[in-house]
Backbone as JSON Lines, residues from 0, in Angstrom:
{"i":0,"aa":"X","n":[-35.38,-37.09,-92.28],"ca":[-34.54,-37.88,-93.14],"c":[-33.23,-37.13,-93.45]}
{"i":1,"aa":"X","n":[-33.25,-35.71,-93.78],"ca":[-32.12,-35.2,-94.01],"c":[-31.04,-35.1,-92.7]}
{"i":2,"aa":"X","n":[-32.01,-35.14,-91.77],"ca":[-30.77,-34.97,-90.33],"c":[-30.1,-36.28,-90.27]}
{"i":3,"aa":"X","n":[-30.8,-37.31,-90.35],"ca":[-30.13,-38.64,-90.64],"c":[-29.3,-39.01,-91.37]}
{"i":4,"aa":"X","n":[-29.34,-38.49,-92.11],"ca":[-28.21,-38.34,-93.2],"c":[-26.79,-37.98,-93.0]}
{"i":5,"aa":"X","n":[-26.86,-36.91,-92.42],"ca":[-26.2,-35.76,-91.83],"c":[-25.36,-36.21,-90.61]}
{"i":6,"aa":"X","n":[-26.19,-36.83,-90.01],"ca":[-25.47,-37.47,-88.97],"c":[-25.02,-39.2,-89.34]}
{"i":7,"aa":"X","n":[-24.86,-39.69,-90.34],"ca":[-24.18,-41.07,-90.63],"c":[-22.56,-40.42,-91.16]}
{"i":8,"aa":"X","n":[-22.82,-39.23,-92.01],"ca":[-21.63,-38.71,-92.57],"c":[-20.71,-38.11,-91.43]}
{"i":9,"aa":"X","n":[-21.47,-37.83,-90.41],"ca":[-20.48,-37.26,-89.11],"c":[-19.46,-38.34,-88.75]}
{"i":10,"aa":"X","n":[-20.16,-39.43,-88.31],"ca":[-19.72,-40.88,-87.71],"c":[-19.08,-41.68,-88.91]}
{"i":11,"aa":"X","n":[-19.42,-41.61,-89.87],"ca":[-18.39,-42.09,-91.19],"c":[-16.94,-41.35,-91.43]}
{"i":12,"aa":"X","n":[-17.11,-39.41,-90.85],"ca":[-15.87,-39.24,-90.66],"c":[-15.17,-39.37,-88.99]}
{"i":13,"aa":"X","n":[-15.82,-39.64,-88.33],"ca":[-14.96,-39.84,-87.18],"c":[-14.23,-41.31,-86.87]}
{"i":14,"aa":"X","n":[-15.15,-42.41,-87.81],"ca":[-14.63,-43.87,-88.09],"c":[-13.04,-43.34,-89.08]}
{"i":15,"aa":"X","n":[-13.39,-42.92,-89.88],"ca":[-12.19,-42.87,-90.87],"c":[-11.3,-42.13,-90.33]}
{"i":16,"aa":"X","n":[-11.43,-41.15,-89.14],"ca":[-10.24,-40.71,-89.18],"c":[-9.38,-40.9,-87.63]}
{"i":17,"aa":"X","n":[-9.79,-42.08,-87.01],"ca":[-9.65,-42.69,-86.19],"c":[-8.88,-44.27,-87.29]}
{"i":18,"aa":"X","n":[-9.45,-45.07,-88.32],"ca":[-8.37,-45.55,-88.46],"c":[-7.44,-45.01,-88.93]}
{"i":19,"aa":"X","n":[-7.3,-43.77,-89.66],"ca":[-5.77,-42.81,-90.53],"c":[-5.06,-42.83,-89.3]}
{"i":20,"aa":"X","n":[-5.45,-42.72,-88.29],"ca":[-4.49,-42.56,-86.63],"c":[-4.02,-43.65,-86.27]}
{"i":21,"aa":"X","n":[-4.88,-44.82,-86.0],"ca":[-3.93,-46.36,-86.01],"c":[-3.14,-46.48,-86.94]}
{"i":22,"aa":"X","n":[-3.26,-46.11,-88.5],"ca":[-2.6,-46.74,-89.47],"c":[-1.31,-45.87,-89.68]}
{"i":23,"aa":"X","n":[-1.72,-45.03,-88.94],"ca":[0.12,-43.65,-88.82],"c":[0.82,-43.92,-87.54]}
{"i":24,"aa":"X","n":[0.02,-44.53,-86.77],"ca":[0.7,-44.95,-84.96],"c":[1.62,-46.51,-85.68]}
{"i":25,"aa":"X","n":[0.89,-47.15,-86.39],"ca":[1.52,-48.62,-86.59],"c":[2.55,-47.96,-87.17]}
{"i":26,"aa":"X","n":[2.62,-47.33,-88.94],"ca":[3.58,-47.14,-89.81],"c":[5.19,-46.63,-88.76]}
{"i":27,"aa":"X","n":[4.36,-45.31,-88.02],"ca":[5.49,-44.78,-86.99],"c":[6.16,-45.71,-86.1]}
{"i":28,"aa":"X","n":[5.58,-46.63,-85.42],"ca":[5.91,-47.25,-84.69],"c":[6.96,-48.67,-85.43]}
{"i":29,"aa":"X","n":[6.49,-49.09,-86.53],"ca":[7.43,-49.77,-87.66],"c":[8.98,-48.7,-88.17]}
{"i":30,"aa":"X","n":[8.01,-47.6,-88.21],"ca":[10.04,-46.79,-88.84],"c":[11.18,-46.31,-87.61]}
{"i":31,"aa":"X","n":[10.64,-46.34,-86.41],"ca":[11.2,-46.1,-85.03],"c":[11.64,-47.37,-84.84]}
{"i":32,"aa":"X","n":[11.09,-48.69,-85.11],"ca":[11.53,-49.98,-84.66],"c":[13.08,-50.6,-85.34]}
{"i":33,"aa":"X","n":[12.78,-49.96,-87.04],"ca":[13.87,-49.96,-88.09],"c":[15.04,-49.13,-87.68]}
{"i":34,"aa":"X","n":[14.71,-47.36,-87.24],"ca":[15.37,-46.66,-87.56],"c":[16.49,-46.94,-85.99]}
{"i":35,"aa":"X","n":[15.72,-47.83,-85.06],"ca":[16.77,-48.17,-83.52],"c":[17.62,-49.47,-84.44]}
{"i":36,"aa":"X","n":[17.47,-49.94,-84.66],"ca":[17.84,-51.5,-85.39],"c":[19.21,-51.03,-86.64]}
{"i":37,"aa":"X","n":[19.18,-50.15,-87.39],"ca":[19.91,-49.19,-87.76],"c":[21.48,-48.45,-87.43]}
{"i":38,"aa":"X","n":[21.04,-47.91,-85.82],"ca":[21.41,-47.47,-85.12],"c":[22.39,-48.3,-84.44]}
{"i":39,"aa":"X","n":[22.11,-49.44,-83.92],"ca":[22.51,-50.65,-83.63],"c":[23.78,-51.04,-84.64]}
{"i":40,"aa":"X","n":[23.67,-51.38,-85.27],"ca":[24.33,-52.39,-86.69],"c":[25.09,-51.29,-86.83]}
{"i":41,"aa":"X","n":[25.29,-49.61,-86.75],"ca":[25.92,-48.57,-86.97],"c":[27.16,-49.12,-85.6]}
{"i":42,"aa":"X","n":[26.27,-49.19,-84.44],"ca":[27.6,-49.33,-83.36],"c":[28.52,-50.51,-83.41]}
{"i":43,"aa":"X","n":[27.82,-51.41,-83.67],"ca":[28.78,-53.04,-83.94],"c":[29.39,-52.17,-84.74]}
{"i":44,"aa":"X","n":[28.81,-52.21,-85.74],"ca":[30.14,-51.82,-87.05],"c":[31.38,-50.84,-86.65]}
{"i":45,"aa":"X","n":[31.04,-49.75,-86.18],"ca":[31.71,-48.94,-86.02],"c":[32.67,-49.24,-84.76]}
{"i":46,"aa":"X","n":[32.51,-50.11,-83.61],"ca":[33.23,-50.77,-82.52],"c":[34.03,-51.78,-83.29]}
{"i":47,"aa":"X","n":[33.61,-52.61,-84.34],"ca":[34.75,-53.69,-85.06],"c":[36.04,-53.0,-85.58]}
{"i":48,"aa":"X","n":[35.25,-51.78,-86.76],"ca":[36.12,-51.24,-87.21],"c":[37.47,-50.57,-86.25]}
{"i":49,"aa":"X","n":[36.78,-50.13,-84.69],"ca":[37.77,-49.3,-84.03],"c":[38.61,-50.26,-83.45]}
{"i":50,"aa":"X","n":[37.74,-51.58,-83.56],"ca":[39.2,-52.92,-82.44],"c":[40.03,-52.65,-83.58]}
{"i":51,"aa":"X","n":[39.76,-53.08,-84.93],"ca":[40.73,-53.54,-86.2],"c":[41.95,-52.05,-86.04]}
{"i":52,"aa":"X","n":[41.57,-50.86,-86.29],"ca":[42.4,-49.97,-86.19],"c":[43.29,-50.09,-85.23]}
{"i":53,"aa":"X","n":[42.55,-50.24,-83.94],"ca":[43.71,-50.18,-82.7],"c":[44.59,-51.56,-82.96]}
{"i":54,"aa":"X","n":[43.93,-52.91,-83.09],"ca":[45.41,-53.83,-83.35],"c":[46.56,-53.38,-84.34]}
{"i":55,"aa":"X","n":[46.41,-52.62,-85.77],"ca":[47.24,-52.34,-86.62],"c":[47.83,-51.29,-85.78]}
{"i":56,"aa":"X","n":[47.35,-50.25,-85.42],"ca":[48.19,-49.38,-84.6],"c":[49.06,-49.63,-83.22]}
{"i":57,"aa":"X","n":[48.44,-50.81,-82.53],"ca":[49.68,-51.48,-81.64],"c":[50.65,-52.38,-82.43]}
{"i":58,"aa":"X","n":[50.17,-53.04,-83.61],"ca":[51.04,-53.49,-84.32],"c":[52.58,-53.25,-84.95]}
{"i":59,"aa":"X","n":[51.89,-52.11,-85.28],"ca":[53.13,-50.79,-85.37],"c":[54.0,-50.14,-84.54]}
{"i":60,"aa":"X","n":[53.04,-50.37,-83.12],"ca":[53.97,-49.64,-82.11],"c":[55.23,-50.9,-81.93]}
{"i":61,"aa":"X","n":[54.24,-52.14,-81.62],"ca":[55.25,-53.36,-81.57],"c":[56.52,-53.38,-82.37]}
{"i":62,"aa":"X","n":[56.18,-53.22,-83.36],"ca":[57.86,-53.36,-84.54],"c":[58.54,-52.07,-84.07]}
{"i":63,"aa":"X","n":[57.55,-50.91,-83.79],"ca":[58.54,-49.94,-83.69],"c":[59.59,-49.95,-82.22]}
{"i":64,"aa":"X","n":[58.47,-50.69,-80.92],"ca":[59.1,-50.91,-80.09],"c":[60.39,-52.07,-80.14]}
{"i":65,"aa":"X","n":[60.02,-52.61,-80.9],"ca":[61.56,-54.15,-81.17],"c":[62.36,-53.44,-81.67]}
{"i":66,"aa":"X","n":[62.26,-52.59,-83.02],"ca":[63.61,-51.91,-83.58],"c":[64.43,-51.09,-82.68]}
{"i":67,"aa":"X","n":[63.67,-50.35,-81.77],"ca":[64.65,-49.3,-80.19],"c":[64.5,-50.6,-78.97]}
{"i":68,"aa":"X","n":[64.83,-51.41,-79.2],"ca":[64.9,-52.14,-78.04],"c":[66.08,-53.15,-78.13]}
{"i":69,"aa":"X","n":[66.95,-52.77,-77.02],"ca":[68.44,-53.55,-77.09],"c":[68.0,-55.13,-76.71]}
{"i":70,"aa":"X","n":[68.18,-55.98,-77.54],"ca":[68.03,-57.18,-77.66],"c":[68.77,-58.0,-76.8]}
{"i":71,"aa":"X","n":[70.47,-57.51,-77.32],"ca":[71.53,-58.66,-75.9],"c":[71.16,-58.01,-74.96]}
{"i":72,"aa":"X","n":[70.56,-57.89,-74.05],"ca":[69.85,-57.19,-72.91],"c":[68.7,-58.16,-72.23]}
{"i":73,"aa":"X","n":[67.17,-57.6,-72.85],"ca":[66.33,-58.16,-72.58],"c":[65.47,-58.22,-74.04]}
{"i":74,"aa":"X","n":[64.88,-59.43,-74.43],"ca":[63.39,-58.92,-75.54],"c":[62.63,-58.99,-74.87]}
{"i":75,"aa":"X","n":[61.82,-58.19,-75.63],"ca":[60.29,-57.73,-75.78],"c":[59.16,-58.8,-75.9]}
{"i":76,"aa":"X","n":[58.32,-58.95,-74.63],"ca":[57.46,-59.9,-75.16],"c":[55.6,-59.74,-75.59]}
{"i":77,"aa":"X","n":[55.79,-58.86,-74.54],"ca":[53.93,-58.7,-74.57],"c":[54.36,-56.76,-74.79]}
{"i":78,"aa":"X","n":[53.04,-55.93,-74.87],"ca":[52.88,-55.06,-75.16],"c":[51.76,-54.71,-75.31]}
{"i":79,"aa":"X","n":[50.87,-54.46,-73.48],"ca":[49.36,-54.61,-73.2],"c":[48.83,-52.7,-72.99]}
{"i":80,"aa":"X","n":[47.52,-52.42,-73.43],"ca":[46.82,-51.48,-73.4],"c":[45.45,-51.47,-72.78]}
{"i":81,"aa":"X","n":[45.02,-50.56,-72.23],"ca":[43.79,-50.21,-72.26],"c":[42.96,-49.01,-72.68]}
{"i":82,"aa":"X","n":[41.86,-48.78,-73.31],"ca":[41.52,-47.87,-73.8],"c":[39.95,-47.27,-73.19]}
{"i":83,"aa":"X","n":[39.8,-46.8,-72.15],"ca":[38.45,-46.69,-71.78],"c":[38.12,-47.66,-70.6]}
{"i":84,"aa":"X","n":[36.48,-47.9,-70.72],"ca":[36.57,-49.45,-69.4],"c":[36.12,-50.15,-70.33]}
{"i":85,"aa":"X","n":[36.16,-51.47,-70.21],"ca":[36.17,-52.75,-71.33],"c":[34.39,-52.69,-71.13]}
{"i":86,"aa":"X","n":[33.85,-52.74,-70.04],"ca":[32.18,-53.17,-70.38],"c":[31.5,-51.5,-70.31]}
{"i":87,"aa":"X","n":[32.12,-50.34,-70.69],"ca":[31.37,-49.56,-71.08],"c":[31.86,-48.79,-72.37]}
{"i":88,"aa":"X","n":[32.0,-49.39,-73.41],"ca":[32.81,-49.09,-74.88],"c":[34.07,-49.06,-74.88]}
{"i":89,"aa":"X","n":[35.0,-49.57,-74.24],"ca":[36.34,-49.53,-74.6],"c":[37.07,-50.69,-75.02]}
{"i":90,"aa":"X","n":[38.53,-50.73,-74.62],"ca":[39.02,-51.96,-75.52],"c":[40.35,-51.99,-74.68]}
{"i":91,"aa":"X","n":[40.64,-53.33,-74.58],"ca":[41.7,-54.38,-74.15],"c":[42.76,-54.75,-74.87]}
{"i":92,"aa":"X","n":[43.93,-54.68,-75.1],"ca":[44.88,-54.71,-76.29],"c":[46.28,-55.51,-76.13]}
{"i":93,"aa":"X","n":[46.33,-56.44,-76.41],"ca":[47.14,-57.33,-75.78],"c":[48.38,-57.48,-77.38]}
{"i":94,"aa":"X","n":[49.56,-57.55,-77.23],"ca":[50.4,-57.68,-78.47],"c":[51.24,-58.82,-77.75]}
{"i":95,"aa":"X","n":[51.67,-59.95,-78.26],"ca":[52.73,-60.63,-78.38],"c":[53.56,-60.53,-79.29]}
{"i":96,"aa":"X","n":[54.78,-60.69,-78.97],"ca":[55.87,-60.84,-79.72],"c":[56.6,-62.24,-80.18]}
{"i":97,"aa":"X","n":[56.77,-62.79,-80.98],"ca":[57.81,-63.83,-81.1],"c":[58.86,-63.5,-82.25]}
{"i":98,"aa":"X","n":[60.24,-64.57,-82.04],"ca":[61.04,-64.04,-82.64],"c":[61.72,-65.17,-83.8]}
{"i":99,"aa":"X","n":[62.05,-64.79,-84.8],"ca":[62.56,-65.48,-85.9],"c":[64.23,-64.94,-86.17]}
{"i":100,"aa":"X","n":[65.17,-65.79,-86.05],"ca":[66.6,-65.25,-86.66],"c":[67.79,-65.7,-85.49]}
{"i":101,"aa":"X","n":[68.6,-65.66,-86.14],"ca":[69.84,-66.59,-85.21],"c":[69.97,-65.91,-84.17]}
{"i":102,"aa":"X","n":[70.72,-67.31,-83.4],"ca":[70.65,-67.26,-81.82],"c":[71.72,-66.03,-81.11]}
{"i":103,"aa":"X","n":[72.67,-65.43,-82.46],"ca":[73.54,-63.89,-81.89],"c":[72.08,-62.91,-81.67]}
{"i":104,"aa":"X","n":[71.05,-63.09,-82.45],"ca":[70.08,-61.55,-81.89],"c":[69.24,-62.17,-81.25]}
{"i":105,"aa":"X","n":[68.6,-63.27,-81.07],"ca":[67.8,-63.2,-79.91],"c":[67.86,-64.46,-78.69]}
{"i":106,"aa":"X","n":[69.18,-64.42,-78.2],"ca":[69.67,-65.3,-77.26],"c":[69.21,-65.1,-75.85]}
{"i":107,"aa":"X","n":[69.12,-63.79,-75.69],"ca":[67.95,-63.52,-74.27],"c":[66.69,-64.07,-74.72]}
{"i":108,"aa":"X","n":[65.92,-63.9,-75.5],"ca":[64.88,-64.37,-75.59],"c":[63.94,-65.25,-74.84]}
{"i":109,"aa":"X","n":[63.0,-65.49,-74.33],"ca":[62.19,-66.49,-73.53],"c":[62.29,-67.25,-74.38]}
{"i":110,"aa":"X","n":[62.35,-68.57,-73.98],"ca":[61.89,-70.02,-74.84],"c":[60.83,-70.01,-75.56]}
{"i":111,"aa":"X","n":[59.95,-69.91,-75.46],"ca":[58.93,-69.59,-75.74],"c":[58.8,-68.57,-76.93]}
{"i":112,"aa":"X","n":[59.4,-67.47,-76.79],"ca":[59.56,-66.62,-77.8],"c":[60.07,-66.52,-79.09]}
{"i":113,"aa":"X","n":[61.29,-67.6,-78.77],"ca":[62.11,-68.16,-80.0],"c":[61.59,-69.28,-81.31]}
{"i":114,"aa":"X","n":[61.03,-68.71,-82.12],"ca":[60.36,-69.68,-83.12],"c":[61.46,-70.4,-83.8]}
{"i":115,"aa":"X","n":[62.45,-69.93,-84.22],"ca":[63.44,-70.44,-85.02],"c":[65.14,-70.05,-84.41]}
{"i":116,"aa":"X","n":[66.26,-70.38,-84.79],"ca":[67.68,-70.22,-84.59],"c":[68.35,-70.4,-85.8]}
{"i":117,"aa":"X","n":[67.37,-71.12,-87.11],"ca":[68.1,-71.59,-87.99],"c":[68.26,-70.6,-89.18]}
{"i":118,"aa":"X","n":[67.03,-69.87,-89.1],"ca":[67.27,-68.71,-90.24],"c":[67.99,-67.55,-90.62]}
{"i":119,"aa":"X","n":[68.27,-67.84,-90.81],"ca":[69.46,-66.75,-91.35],"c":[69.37,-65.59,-93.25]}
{"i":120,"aa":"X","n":[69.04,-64.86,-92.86],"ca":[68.98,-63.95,-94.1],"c":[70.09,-62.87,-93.72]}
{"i":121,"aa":"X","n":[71.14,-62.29,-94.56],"ca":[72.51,-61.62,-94.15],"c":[72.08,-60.39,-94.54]}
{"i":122,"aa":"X","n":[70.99,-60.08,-95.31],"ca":[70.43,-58.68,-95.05],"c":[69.36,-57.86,-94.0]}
{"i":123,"aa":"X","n":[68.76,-58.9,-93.67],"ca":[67.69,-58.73,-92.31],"c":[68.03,-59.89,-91.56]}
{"i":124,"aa":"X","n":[68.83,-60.38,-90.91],"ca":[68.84,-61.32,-89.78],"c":[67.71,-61.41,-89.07]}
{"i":125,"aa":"X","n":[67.11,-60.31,-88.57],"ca":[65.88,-61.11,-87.62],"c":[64.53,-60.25,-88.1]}
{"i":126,"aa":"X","n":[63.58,-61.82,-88.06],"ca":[62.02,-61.68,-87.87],"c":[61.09,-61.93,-87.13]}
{"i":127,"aa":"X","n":[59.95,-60.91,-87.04],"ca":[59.26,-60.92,-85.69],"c":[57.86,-61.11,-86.26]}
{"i":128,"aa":"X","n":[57.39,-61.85,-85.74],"ca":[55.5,-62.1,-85.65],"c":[54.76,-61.44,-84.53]}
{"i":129,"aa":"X","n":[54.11,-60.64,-84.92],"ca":[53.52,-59.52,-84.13],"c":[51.99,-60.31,-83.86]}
{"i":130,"aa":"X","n":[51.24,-61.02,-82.8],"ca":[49.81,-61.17,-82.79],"c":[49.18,-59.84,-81.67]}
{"i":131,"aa":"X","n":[48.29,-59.48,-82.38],"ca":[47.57,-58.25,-82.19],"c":[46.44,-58.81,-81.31]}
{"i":132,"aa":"X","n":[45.85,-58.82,-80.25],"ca":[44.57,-59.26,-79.73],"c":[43.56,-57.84,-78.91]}
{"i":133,"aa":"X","n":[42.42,-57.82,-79.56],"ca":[41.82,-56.24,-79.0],"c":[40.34,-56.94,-78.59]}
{"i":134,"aa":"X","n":[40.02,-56.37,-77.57],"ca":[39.39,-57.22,-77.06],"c":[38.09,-56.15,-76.68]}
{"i":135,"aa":"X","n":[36.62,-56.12,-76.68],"ca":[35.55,-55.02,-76.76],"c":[34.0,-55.86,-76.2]}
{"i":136,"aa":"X","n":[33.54,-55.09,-75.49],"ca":[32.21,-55.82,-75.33],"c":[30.94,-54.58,-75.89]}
{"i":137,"aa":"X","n":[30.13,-55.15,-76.18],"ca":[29.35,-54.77,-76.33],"c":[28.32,-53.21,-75.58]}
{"i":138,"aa":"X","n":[28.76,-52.44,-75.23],"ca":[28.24,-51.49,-74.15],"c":[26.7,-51.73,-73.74]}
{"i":139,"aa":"X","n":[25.76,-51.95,-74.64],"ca":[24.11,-52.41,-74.24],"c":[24.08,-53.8,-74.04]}
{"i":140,"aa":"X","n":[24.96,-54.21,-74.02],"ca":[25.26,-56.1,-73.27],"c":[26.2,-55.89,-72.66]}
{"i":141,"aa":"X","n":[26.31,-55.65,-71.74],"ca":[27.31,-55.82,-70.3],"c":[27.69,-57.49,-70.51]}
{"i":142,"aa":"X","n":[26.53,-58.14,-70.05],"ca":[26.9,-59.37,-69.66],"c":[27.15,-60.49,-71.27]}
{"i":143,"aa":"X","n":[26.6,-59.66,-72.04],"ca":[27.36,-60.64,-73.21],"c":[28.25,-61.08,-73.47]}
{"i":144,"aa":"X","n":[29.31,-61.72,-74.16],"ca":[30.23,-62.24,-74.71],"c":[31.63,-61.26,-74.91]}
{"i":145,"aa":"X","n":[32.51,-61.38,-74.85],"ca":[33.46,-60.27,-75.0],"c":[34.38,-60.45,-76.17]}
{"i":146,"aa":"X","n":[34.0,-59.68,-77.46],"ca":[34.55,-59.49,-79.24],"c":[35.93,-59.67,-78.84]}
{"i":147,"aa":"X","n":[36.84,-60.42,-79.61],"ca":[38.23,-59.84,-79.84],"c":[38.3,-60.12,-81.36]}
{"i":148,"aa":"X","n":[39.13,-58.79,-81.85],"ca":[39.64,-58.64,-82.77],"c":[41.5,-59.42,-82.85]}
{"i":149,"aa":"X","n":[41.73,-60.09,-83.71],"ca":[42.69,-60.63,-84.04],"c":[43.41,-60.1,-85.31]}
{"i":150,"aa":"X","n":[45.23,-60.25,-85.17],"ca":[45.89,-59.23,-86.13],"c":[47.13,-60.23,-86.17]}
{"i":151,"aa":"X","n":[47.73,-60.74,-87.42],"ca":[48.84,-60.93,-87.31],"c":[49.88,-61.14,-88.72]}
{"i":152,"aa":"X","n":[50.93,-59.99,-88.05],"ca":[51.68,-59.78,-88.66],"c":[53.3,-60.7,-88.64]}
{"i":153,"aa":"X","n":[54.21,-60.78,-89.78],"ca":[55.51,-61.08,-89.9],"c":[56.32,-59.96,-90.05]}
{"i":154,"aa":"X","n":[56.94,-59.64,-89.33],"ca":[58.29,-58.35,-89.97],"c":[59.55,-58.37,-89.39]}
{"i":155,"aa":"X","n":[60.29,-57.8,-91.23],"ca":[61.52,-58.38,-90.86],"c":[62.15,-57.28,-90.23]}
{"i":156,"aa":"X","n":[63.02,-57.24,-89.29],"ca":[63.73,-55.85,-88.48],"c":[64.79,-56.08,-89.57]}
């Protein structure tokens, strides 16, 4: 009777500590499932944030490129980038230009480019609308959908 005993308590601990092992394989296998998922939502985020930066920073280059750029000449219309390869983390950067202010500053202008002729301000004569387009795919979706970030600015030269 006592060996019997003896041996239910063996098999009572080898039951119990066989489920503590499923119930630490599941828990683990739940905080590895979270902690990739995490990880994830870290890269979107952090890829949005980097399109948004790069449009404001071509944005800038844009105005800065219109202010050094001889107008009775030629304007400025597009102002394209690339940063990396587009389907393995990088980004596509496309700037248009259009132009606001009488027809003495932007008479070269493309048709197209010319929003207005009628405005006239005698301290800033001409204004420019800068659209920013940055464009990013996903690096663990190749074949997914391709993000663009959108930016748009008015400034007066």
């Amino acid at each position: 009777m006592i060996i019997q005993h003896y041996s239910n308590k063996k098999a009572f601990s080898m039951l119990t500590s066989v489920v503590v092992i499923v119930l630490m394989a599941t828990v683990a296998m739940f905080v590895m499932n979270l902690s990739g998922k995490i990880v994830k939502s870290t890269v979107i985020q952090y890829q949005h944030e980097q399109a948004e930066l790069y449009a404001k920073s071509y944005t800038e280059y844009a105005i800065l490129a219109v202010t050094g750029n001889d107008r009775s000449n030629k304007c400025l219309r597009t102002i394209k980038g690339t940063i990396g390869i587009l389907n393995k983390g990088g980004y596509r950067i496309r700037t248009h230009i259009s132009y606001i202010g009488p027809a003495s500053e932007i008479q070269q202008c493309a048709a197209n480019r010319k929003l207005s002729t009628n405005v006239v301000t005698p301290d800033t004569p001409l204004t420019i609308i800068v659209d920013a387009y940055v464009d990013y795919k996903d690096p663990d979706n190749t074949s997914g959908p391709i993000l663009t970030v959108h930016r748009r600015t008015t400034q007066k030269i």
